[in-house]
N, C-alpha and C positions, 0 to 999 in steps of 0.2 A: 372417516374418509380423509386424507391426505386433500389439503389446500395449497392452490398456488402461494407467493411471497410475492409482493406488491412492493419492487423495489423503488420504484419511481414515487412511492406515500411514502417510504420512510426516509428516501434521498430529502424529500420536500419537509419534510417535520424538521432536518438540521440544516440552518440557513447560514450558522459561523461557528468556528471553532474548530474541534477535532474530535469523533466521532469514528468508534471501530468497532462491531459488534458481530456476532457469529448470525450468519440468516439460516445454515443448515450445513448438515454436516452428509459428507457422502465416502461411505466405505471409512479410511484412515483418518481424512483432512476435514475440515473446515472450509469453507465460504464466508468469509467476511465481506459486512459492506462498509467501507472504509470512505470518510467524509473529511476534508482538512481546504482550509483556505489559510494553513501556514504549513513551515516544513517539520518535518519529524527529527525526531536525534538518527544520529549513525548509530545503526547497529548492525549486527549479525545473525543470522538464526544457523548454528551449528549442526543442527539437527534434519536441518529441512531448507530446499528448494521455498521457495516464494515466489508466486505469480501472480502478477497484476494485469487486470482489461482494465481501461477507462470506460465509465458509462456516460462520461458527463465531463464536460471542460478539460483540461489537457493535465499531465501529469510526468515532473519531471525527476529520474530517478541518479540520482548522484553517485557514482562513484571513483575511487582510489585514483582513477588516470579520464576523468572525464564525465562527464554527462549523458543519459538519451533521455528524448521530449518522445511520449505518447499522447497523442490525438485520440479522442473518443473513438471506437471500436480497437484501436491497438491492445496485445498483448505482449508481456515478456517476464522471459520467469530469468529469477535471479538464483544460480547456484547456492548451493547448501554451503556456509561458511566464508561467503563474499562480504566484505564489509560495503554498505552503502545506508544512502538517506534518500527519504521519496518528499519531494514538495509541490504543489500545484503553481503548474506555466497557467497566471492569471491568475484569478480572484480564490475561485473554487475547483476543486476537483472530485471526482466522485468514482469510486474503485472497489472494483470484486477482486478481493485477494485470497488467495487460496495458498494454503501449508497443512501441514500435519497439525495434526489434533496434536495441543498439549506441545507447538514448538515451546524451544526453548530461543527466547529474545534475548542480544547482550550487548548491551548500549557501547560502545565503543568513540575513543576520541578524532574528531575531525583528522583526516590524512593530513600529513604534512603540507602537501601542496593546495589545500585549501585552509581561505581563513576560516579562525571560529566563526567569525558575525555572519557569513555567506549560509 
């Protein structure tokens, strides 16, 4: 028998750090539950759309000409081959991200118009 997933036990088991693990996979893509209280590198996914809800604390997603801040229940999916960085607005952030199974990730250098240290 298929069992629910108990996001809210596994959000609580990581209290710092950075944490991204697959909770189930539906048709093509993947669900991940995505855990950070710092920012990720800039990358790309060539292959695949990426979209993030907040479940928890806020989440802010960087990119080329600007920033957008989501709030818990917020959603936003990032085009397939956008360069951007996601970091938590606050302490912690807690995020259902969903892509294709088996993207392909490609760390890319901070845009010009932002510093490295940011």
């Amino acid at each position: 028998m298929i069992q629910p997933i108990d996001v809210g036990a596994i959000a609580g088991g990581t209290l710092r750090g950075y944490s991204n693990q697959i909770l189930t996979s539906v048709n093509d893509h993947d669900v991940h539950l995505s855990i950070m209280d710092g920012p990720y590198f800039w990358h790309l996914h060539p292959d695949s759309d990426e979209t993030f809800l907040v479940i928890e604390g806020a989440l802010t997603v960087d990119f080329d000409d600007g920033s957008i801040d989501l709030l818990s229940g917020q959603l936003l999916t990032v085009p397939a081959g956008m360069r951007h960085r996601t970091r938590p607005l606050g302490a912690r952030s807690v995020n259902l991200t969903v892509e294709k199974a088996n993207a392909t990730t490609v760390e890319c250098e901070a845009p010009p118009s932002w510093p490295e240290s940011s």
